[in-house]
DSSP file (Angstrom, degrees, kcal/mol; ACC not computed):
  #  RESIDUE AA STRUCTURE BP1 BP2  ACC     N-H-->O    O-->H-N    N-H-->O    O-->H-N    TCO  KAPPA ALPHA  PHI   PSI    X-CA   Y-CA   Z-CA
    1    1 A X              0   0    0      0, 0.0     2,-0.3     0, 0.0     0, 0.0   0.000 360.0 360.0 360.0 131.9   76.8  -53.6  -37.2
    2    2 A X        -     0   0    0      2,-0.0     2,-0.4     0, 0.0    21,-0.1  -0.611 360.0-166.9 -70.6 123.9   73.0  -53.7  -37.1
    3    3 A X        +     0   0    0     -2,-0.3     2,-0.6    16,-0.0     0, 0.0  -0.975   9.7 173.3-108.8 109.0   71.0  -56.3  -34.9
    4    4 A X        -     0   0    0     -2,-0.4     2,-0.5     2,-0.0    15,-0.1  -0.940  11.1-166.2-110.2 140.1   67.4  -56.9  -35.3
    5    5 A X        -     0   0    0     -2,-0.6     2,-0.1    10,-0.0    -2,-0.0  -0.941  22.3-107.6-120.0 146.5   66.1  -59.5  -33.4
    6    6 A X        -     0   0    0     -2,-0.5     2,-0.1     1,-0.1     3,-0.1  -0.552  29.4-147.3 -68.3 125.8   62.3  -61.3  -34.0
    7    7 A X    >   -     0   0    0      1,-0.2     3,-2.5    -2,-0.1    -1,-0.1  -0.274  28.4 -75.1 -53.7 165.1   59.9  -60.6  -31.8
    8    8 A X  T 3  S+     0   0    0      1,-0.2    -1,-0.2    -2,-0.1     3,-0.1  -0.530 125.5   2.6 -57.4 134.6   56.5  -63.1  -30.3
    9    9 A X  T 3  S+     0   0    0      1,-0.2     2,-0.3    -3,-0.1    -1,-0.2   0.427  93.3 148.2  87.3   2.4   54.5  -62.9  -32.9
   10   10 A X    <   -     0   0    0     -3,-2.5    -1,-0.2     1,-0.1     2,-0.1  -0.518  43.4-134.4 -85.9 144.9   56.5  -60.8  -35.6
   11   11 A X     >  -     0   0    0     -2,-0.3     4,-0.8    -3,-0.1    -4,-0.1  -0.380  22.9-116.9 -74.1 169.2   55.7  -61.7  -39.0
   12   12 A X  H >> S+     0   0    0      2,-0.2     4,-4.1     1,-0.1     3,-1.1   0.949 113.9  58.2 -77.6 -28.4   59.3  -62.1  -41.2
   13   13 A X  H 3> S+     0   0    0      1,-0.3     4,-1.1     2,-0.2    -1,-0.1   0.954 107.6  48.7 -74.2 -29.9   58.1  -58.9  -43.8
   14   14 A X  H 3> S+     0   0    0      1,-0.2     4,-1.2     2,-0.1    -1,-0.3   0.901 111.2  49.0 -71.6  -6.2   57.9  -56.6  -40.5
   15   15 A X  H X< S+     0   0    0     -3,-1.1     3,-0.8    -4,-0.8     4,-0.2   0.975 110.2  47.7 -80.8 -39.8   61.3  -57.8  -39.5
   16   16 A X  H 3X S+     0   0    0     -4,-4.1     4,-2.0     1,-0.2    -1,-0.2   0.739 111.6  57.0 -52.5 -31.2   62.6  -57.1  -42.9
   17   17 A X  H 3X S+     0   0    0     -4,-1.1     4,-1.0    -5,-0.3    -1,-0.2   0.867 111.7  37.2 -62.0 -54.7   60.7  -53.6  -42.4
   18   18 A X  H <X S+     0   0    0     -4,-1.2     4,-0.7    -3,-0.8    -1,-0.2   0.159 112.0  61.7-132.9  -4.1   62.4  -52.5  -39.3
   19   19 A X  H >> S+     0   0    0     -4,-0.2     3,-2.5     2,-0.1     4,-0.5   0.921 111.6  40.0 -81.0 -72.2   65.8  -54.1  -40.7
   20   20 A X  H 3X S+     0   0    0     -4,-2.0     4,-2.5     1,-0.4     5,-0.3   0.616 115.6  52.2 -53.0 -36.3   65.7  -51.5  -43.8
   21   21 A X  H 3X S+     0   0    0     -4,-1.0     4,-0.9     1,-0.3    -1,-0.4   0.944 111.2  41.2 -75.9 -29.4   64.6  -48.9  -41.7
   22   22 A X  H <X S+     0   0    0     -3,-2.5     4,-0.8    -4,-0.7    -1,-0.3   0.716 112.5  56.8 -95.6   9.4   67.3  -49.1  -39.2
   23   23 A X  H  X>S+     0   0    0     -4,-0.5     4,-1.2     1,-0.2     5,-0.9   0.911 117.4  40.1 -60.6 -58.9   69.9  -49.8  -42.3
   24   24 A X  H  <5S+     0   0    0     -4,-2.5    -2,-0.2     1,-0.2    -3,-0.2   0.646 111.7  50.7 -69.3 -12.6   68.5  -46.2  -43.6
   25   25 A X  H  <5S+     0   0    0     -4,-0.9    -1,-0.2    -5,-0.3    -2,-0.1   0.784 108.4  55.2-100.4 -50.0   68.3  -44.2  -40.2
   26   26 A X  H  <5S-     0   0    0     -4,-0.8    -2,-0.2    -5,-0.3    -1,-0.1   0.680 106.7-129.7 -58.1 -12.9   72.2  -45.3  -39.4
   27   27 A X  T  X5 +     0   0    0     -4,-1.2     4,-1.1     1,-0.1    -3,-0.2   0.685  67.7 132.9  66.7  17.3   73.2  -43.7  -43.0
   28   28 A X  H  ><S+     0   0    0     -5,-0.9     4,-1.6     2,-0.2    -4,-0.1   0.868  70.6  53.6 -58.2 -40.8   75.2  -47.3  -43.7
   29   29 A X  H  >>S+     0   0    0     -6,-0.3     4,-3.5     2,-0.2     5,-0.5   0.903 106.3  47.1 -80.5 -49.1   73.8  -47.4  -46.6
   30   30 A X  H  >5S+     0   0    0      1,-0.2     4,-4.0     2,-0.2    -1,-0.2   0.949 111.2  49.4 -19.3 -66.0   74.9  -43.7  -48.0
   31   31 A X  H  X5S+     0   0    0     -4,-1.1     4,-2.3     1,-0.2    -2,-0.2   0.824 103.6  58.9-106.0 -29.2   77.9  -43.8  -47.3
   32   32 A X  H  X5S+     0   0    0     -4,-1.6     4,-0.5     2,-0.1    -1,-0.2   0.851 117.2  37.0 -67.6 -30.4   78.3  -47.6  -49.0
   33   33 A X  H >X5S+     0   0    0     -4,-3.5     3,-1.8     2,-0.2     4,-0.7   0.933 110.7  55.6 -84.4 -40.8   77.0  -46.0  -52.8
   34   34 A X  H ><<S+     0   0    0     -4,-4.0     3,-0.5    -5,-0.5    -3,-0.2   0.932 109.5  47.1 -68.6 -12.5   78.6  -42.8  -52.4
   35   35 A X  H >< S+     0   0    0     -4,-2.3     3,-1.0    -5,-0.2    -1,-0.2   0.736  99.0  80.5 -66.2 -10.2   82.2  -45.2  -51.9
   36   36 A X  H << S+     0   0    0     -3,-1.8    -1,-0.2    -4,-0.5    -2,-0.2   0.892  98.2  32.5 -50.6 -48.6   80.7  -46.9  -55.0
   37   37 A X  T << S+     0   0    0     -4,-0.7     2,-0.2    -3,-0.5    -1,-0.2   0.125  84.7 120.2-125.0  17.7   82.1  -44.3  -57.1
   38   38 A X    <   -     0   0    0     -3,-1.0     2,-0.2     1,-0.0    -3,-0.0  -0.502  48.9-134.2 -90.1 162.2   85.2  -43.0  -55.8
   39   39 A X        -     0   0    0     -2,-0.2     2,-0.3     1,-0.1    -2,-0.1  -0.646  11.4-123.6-114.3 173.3   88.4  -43.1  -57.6
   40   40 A X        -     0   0    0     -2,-0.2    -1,-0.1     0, 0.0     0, 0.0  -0.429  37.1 -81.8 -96.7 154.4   91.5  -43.9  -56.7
   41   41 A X        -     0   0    0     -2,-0.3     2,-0.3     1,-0.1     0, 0.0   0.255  45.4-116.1 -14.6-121.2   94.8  -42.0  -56.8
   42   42 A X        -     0   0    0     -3,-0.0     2,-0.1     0, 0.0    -1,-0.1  -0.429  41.9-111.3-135.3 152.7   96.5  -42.0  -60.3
   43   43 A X        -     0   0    0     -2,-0.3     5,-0.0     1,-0.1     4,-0.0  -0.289  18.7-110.8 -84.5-169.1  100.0  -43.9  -59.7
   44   44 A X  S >> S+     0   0    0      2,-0.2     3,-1.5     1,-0.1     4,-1.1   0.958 124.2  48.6 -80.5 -50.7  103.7  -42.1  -59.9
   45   45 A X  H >> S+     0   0    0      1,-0.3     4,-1.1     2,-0.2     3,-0.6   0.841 118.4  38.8 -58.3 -59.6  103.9  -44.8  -63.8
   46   46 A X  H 3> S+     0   0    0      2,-0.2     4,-0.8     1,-0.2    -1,-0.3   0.488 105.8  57.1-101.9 -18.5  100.5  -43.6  -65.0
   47   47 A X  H <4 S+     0   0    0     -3,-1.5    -2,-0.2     2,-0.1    -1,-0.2   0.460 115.7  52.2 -97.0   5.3  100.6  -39.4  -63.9
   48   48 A X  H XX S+     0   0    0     -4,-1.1     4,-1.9    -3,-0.6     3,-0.8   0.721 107.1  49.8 -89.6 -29.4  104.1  -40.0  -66.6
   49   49 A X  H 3X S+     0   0    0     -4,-1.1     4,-1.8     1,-0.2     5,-0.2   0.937 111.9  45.1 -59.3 -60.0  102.1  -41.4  -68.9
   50   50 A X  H 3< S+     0   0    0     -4,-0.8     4,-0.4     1,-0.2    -1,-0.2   0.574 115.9  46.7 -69.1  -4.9   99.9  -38.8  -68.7
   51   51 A X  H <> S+     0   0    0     -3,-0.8     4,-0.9     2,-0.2    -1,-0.2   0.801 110.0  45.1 -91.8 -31.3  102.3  -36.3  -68.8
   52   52 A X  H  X S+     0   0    0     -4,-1.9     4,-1.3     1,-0.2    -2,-0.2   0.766 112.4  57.5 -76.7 -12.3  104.5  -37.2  -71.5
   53   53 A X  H  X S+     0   0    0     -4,-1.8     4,-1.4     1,-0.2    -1,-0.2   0.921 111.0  46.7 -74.9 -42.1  100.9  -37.9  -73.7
   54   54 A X  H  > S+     0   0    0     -4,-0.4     4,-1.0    -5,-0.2    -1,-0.2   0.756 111.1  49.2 -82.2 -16.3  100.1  -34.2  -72.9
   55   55 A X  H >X S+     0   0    0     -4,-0.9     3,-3.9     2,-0.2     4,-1.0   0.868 112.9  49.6 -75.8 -79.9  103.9  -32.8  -73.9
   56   56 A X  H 3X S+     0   0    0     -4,-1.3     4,-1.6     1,-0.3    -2,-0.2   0.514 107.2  51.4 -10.0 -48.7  103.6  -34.7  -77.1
   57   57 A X  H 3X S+     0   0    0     -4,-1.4     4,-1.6     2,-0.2    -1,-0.3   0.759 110.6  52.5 -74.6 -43.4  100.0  -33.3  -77.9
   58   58 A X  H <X S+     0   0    0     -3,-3.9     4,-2.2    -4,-1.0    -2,-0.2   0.959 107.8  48.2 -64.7 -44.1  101.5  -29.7  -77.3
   59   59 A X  H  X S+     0   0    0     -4,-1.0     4,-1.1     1,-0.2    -2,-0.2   0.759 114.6  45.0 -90.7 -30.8  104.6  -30.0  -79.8
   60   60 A X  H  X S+     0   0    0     -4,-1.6     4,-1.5    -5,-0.4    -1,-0.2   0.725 110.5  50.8 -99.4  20.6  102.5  -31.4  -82.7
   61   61 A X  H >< S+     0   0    0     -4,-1.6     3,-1.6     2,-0.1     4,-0.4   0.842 117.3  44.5 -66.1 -68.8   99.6  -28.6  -82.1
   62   62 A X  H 3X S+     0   0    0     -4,-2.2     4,-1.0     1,-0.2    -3,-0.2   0.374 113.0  50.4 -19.7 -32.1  103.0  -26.2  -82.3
   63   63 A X  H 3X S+     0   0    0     -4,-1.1     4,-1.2     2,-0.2    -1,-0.2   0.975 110.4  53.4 -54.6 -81.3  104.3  -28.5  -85.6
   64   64 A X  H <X>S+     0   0    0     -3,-1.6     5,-2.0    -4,-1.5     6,-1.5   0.585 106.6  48.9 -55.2 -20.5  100.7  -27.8  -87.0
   65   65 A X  H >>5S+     0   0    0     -4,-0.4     3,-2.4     1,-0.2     4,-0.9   0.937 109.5  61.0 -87.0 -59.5  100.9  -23.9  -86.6
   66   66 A X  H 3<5S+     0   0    0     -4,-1.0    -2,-0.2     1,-0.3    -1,-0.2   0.505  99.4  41.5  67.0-128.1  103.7  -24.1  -88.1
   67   67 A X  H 3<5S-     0   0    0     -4,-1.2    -1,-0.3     1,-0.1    -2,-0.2   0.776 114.4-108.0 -54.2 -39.0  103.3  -25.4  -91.0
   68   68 A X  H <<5S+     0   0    0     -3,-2.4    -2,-0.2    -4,-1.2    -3,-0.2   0.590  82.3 124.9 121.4   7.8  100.1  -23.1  -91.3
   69   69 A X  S  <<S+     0   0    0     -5,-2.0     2,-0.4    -4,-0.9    -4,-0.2   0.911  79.9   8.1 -92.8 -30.4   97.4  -26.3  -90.9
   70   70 A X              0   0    0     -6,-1.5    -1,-0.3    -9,-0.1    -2,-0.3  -0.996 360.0 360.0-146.6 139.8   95.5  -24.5  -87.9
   71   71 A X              0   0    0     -2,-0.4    -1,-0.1    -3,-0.1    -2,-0.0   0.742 360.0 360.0 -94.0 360.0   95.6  -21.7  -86.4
């Protein structure tokens, strides 16, 4: 955790100054956007979903040649 403490005489916008810098020198802040955007696992329920959605997709391209509709 980051401590800044006022100094005699400090105005509040340098304290605010010397807060950000020492947020930005300590790399807290990095590392809190690049967690912004990570994802999380897939569950066991949802990589079956995904699986049986991709089988499905395979046997009616296979259906469609087939028949002659794409090649």
């Amino acid at each position: 955790m980051i401590e800044v403490k006022k100094k005699e005489g400090e105005t509040i916008g340098n304290l605010i100054r010397r807060f950000s810098q020492k947020i930005k020198e300590s790399g807290v802040l990095m590392r809190a956007r690049s967690n912004k955007f990570k994802n999380r696992p897939l569950s066991d329920l949802n990589k079956k979903k995904i699986a049986i959605i991709r089988i499905n997709r395979k046997k009616r391209l296979e259906y469609l040649k087939k028949l002659g509709k794409i090649e």
